[in-house]
C-alpha positions, 0 to 999 in steps of 0.5 A: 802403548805409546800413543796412550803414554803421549796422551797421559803427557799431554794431560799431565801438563795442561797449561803446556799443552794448551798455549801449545795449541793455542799458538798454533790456532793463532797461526792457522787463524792468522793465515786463513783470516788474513789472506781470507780477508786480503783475497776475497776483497779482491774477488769481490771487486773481480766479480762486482766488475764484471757484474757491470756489463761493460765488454772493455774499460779504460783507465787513465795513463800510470793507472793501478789494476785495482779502479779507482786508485788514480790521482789523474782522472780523465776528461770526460769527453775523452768519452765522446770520441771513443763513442764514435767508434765503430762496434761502439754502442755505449760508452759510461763514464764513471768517477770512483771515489774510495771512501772510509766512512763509519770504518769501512773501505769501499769504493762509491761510483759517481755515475751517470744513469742513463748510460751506466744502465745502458750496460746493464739495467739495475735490479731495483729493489726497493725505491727508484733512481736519482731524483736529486741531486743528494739522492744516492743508491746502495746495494742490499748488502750495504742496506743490511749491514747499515740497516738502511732503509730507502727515506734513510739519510746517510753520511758521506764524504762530508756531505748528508745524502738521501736513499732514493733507491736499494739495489741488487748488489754485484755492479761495481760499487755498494753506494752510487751518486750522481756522476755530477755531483761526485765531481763537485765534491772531489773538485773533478768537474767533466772528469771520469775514473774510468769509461765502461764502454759496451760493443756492439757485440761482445765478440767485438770486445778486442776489436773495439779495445784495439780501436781505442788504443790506435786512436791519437794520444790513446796508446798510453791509456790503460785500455782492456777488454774486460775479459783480459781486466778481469784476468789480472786482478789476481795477488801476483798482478796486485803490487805487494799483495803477494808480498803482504801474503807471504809476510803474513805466512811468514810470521805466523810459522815463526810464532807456531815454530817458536812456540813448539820449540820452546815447549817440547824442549822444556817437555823434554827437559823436564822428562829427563828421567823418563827418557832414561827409563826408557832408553835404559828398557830398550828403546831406541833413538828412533822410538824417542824421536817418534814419541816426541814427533807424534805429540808434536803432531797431536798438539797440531791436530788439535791447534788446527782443528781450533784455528780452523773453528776460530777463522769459520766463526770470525769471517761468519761475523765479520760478513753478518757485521760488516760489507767486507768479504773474507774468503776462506777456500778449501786450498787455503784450509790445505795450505794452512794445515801443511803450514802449520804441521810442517813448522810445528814438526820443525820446532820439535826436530831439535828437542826430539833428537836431543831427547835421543842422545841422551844418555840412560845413565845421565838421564837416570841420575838426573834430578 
């Protein structure tokens, strides 16, 4: 009887009920999307850099966890004496580049490509390697989502390059140019981002990491075997990307509490005498907190089903149109869903109880 009475509630006040849920998708939608967003850009680098192949990197003094986010790149014959160490079999040199050409935020490598293959060989699917100096490689996903085609000119850091070759995606970067010609343009002439140095046996990876750190002037570079690197590109070791989270999550409950407050005290006002009848049949306060708490409860079922549909169906298109990555976990389904009970069940602790000590009298005289 109650759920059918709540239900006759929520259908009797459609405009009501629907920006009800429609606040609370925003919510769900907004903490799904947005740290989607936030975390999967940082899984991908995690997973494109150790697809590299690369046992240790180092990175210039002051450097940020995430490559490429320095403004004092490193001389490139640092590379040469880090070569003659022993367990040392390759070192590669890599200039990294964060550009946001055609409105997409990406990181191109200047590298160069008999060492960087040395790592690990490109998968070449369609055209070749560098045959010039304003040829470039792209991965597949930036082939597709550009609809690019090797033959192709593309524009980039003001300059027009050539498609020599599409690759395998998942080895640092989407786009590739020579290490040479990244350094004219960035004005960075025999200087590197960052070494992605191959030991002679992975299970030399520490040793080889240590080797670097004892050598002269080294002890302030940011030297790591990749297992160790790959490990802190987490949002707790990313500055201010836990703090962006909890902002976000922050905002969202205060509009899903916002919202739920507004509108079951103004559903409760306006049922005055409704309450009244009800109190005056016998039921208790609890019977009227319940009631109010359960369409709370539906209003959210409903407004998570949709923001969960709504967050499914923009990260589908955001990863058909774009490069970037939204990764939208089963855990962050959890958390939102929680989230969005628990706020929506807060902003209706205030209405409820004030329906319930209403008294039936007052409520039956009510106009």
């Amino acid at each position: 009887m109650m759920n059918k009475m709540i239900v006759a509630n929520l259908t009797n006040r459609p405009v009501r009920s629907v920006i009800s849920i429609a606040a609370i998708a925003l919510e769900v939608a907004l903490i799904l999307l947005i740290v989607g967003f936030s975390i999967g850009l940082l899984n991908d680098s995690r997973s494109r850099q150790a697809g590299i192949g690369a046992d240790v990197i180092v990175l210039p003094p002051g450097s940020s966890n995430i490559v490429g986010l320095t403004s004092s790149p490193m001389p490139v014959k640092i590379g040469d004496i880090i070569g003659k160490l022993p367990d040392v079999a390759v070192v590669a040199p890599v200039l990294i580049q964060v550009s946001t050409s055609g409105g997409h935020l990406q990181n191109i490598f200047g590298v160069d490509l008999h060492s960087f293959e040395a790592l690990r060989p490109f998968t070449y699917l369609k055209g070749g390697p560098f045959r010039a100096g304003n040829d470039i490689l792209v991965d597949d996903i930036y082939a597709n989502g550009n609809h690019a085609k090797v033959g192709d000119t593309v524009d980039l850091l003001n300059q027009t390059f050539h498609i020599s070759g599409i690759v395998a995606h998942g080895q640092g970067a989407r786009v590739f140019l020579p290490l040479s010609k990244l350094q004219e343009l960035n004005g960075a002439i025999g200087r590197a981002t960052a070494f992605y140095i191959k030991a002679d046996n992975p299970a030399n990876a520490e040793a080889v990491a240590s080797e670097i750190r004892n050598v002269p002037h080294m002890e302030t570079y940011g030297v790591h075997s990749m297992r160790e690197y790959l490990s802190m590109l987490t949002p707790d070791n990313i500055p201010m990307l836990s703090t962006f989270i909890h902002i976000v999550i922050g905002i969202s409950v205060t509009i899903g509490f916002i919202v739920i407050f507004q509108a079951m005290y103004a559903a409760v006002m306006e049922r005055t005498r409704e309450i009244g009848i009800l109190k005056s049949l016998g039921a208790s306060r609890l019977y009227i907190i319940d009631a109010i708490l359960r369409e709370t409860a539906l209003l959210s079922i409903g407004g998570i089903i949709v923001g969960i549909v709504i967050s499914l169906a923009t990260s589908a298109s955001i990863e058909k149109r774009t490069t970037l990555p939204v990764d939208i976990t089963s855990k962050w389904i959890i958390t939102a869903i929680l989230i969005a009970i628990i706020g929506s069940l807060a902003g209706a602790i205030y209405p409820a109880f004030k329906a319930a000590q209403k008294d039936p009298i007052d409520a039956l005289a009510y106009e």
